[in-house]
C-alpha positions as CSV (number, residue, x, y, z in Angstrom):
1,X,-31.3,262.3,79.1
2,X,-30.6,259.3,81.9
3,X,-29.6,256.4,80.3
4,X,-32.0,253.6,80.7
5,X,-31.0,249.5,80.3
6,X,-33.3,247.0,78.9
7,X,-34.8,246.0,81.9
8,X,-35.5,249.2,83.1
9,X,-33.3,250.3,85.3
10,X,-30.0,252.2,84.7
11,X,-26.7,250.2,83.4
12,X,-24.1,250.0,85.4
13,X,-21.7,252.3,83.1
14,X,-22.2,253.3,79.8
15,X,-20.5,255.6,76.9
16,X,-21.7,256.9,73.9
17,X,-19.5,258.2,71.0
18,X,-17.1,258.1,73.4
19,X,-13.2,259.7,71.1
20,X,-10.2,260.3,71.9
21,X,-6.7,261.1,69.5
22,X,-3.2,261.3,70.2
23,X,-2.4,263.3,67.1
24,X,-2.9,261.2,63.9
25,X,-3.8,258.2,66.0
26,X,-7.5,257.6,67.1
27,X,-7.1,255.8,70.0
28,X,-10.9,255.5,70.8
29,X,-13.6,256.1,68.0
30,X,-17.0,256.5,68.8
31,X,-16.8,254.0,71.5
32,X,-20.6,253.1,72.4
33,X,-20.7,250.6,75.5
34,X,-22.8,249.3,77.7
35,X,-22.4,247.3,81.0
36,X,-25.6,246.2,83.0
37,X,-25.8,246.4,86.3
38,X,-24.4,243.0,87.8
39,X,-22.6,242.4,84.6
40,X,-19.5,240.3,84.3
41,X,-17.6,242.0,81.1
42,X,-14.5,240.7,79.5
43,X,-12.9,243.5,77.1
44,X,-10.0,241.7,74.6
45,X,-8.3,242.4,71.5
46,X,-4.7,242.3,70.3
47,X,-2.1,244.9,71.0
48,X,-2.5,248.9,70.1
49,X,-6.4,248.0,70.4
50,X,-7.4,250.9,72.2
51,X,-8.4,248.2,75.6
52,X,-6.1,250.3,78.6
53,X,-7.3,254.0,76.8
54,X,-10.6,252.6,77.1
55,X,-10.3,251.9,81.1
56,X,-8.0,255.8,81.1
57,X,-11.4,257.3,79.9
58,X,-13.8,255.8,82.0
59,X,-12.0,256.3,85.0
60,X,-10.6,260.0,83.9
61,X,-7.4,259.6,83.7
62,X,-7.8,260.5,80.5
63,X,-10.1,263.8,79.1
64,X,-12.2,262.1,75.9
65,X,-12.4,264.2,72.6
66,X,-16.1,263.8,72.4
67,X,-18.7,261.5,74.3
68,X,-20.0,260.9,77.4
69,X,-19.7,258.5,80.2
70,X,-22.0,257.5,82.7
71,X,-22.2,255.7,85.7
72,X,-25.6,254.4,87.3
73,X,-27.1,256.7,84.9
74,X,-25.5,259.8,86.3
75,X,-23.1,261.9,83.3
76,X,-19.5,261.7,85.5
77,X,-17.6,262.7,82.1
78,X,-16.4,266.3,83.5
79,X,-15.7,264.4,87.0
80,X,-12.2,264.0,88.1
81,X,-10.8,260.5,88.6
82,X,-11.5,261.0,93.0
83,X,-14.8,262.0,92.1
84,X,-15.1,258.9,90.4
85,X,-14.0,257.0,93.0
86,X,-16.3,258.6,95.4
87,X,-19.0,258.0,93.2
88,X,-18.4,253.9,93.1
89,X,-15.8,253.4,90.0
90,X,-13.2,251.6,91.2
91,X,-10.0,250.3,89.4
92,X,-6.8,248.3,89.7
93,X,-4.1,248.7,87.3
94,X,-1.5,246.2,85.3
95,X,1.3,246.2,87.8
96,X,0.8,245.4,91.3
97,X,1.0,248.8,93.4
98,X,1.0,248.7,97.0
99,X,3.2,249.5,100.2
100,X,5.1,246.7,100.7
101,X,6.3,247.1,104.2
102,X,2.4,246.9,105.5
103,X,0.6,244.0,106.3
104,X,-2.9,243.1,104.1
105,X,-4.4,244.3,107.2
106,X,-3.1,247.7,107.6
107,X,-3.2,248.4,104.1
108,X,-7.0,247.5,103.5
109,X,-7.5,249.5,107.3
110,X,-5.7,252.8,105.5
111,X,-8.3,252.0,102.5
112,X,-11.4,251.5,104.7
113,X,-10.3,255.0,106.7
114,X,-9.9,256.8,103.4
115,X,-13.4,256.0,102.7
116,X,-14.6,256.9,105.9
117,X,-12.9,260.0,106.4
118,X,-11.0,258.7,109.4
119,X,-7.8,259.5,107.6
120,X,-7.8,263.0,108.9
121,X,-7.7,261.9,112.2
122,X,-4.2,259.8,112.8
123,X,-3.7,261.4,115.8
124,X,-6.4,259.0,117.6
125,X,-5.3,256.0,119.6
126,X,-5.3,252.7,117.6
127,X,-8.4,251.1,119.2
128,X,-10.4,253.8,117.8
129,X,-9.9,252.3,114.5
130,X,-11.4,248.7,115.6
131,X,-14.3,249.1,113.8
132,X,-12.2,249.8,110.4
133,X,-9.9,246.7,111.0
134,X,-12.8,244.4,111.6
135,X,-14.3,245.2,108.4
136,X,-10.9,244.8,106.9
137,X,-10.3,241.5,108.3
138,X,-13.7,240.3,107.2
139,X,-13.0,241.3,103.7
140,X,-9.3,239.5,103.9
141,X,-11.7,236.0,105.0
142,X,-13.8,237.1,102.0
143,X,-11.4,237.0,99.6
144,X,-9.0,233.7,101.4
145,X,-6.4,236.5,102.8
146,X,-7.0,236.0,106.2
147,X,-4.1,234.0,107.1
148,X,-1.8,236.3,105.6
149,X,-3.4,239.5,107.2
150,X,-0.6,240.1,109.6
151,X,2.5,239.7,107.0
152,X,4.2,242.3,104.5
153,X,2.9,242.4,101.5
154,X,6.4,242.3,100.1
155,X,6.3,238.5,101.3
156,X,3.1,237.4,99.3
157,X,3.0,235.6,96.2
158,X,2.6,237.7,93.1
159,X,-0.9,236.7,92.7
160,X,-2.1,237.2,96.3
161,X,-0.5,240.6,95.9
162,X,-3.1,240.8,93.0
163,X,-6.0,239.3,95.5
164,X,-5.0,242.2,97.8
165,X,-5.1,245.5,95.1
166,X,-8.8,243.5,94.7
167,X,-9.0,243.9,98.7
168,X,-8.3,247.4,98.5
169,X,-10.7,248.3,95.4
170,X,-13.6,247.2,97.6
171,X,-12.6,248.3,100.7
172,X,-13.8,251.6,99.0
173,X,-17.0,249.8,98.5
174,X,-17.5,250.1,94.4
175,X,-20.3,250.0,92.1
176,X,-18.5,248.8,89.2
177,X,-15.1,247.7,89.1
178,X,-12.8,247.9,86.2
179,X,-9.6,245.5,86.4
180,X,-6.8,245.9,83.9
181,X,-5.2,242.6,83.0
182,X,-5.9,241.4,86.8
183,X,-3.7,237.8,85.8
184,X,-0.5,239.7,84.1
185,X,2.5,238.0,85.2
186,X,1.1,235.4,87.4
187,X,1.2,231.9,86.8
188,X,-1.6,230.1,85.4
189,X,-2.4,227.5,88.7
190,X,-2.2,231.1,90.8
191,X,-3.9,233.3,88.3
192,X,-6.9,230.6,88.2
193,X,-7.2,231.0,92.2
194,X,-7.5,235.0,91.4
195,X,-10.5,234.6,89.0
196,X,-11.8,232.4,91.4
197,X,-11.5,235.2,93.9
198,X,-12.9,237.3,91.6
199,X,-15.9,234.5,90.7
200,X,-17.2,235.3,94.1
201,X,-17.4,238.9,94.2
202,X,-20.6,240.3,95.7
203,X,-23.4,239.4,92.2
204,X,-24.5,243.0,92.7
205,X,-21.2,244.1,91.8
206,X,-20.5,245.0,88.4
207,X,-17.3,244.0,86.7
208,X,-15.6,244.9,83.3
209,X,-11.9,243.5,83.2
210,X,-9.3,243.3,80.4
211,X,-7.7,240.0,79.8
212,X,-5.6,238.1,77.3
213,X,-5.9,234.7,78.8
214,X,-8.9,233.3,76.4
215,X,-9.4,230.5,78.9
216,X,-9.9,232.6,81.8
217,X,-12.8,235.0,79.5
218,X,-14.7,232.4,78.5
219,X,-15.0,230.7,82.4
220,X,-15.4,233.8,83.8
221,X,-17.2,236.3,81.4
222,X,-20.7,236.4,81.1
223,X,-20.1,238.8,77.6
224,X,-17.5,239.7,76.2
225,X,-16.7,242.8,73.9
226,X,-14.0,242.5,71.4
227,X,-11.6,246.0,70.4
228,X,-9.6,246.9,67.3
229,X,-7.7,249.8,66.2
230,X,-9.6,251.8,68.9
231,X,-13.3,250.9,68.3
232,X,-15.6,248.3,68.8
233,X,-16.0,245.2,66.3
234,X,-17.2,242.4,68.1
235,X,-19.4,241.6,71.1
236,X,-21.7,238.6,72.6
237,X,-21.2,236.1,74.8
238,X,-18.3,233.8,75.1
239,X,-19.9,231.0,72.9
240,X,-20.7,233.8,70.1
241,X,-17.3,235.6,70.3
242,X,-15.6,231.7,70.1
243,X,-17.1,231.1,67.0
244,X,-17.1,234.8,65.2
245,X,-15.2,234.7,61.6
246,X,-13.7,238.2,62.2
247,X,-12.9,237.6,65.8
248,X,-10.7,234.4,65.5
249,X,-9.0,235.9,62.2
250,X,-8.0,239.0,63.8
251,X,-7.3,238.3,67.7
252,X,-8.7,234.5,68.6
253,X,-6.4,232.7,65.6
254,X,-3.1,234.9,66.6
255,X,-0.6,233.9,69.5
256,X,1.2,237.0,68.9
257,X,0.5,240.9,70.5
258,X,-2.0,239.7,72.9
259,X,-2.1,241.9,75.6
């Protein structure tokens, strides 16, 4: 049966009894999640909650137990992770990972030509490619990369590194993108630009992203669910999940094994 959201149309991505164990540990338990189509989704909770597994299953780098995921209403839980992709589920992961001796503007290029196909064809002369390299300078202006289209990405900052593994997500043009802790290890005046990048993503696209900075949820999330020992125990919007008992006992009210 399709999965249908409240306003009749199909949610973005959604999983129901969703398990998974690593021996005695359940890392996911009966994980049942919903995110509408447009959404912006914070996912938080302290460390060991289950958060990264979470993203693993979705995007199959991990094979769930039980459950099933799908995406725009279409079961993609037997899909491999490139099927995924292909199908609009996008991610970026904790550390920045790209080829540092390419520009922005090559890399995002190689990422637009994987899409297209054009990959297969690197035998053609450069200017065949024009096409590709506009649309990948017009998504560097997009995202405020633009002026650094033409340097290594070894040279960038940390967190335009991070602006750029964004770059290349929707350069393969996504229907819901997950990011994993998308401000890890950048400084708070540079990870405030990213979210601000990430504010003005395209409202049609949906967005689930793990983050420990509870400043950055609550500007940026629209709702935010809340994980423990591999399942669900909170969710709501910011305003609810600020004032839940269980919440600010368990994750809010610590400073310690965020993650």
């Amino acid at each position: 049966m399709t999965p249908i959201g409240k306003n009749g149309t199909s949610p973005a991505l959604q999983t129901r009894g969703l398990c998974r164990q690593f021996g005695a540990l359940a890392a996911a338990q009966s994980i049942d999640f919903v995110l509408p189509q447009g959404g912006r989704h914070a996912l938080i909770g302290p460390n060991g909650a289950g958060k990264t597994t979470f993203l693993n299953l979705i995007t199959g780098m991990l094979r769930p137990d039980a459950g099933a995921i799908h995406l725009l209403g279409e079961d993609i839980t037997a899909l491999r992770p490139d099927q995924r992709v292909r199908k609009g589920l996008v991610r970026t992961f904790q550390r920045a990972n790209l080829f540092p001796a390419l520009t922005p503007l090559e890399s995002v290029t190689l990422a637009i030509c994987e899409r297209t196909g054009s990959t297969a064809t690197w035998h053609r002369r450069t200017d065949s490619y024009v096409a590709a390299m506009d649309e990948a300078f017009f998504l560097l202006q997009k995202l405020r990369l633009d002026h650094l289209a033409c340097l290594p990405a070894a040279t960038l900052a940390y967190g335009q590194q991070r602006i750029l593994e964004v770059a290349l997500a929707l350069a393969l043009q996504p229907h819901v993108l997950l990011l994993d802790e998308p401000a890890a290890g950048i400084p708070a005046e540079d990870s405030a630009e990213l979210f601000e990048v990430i504010a003005d993503l395209p409202p049609e696209l949906s967005l689930l992203f793990i983050e420990h900075d509870m400043d950055l949820v609550f500007r940026f999330a629209t709702q935010v669910t809340v994980m423990m020992g591999g399942r669900i125990v909170a969710e709501g919007s910011p305003g609810e999940i600020a004032a839940n008992d269980m919440v600010q006992a368990i994750y809010l009210g610590s400073s310690e094994g965020q993650t």
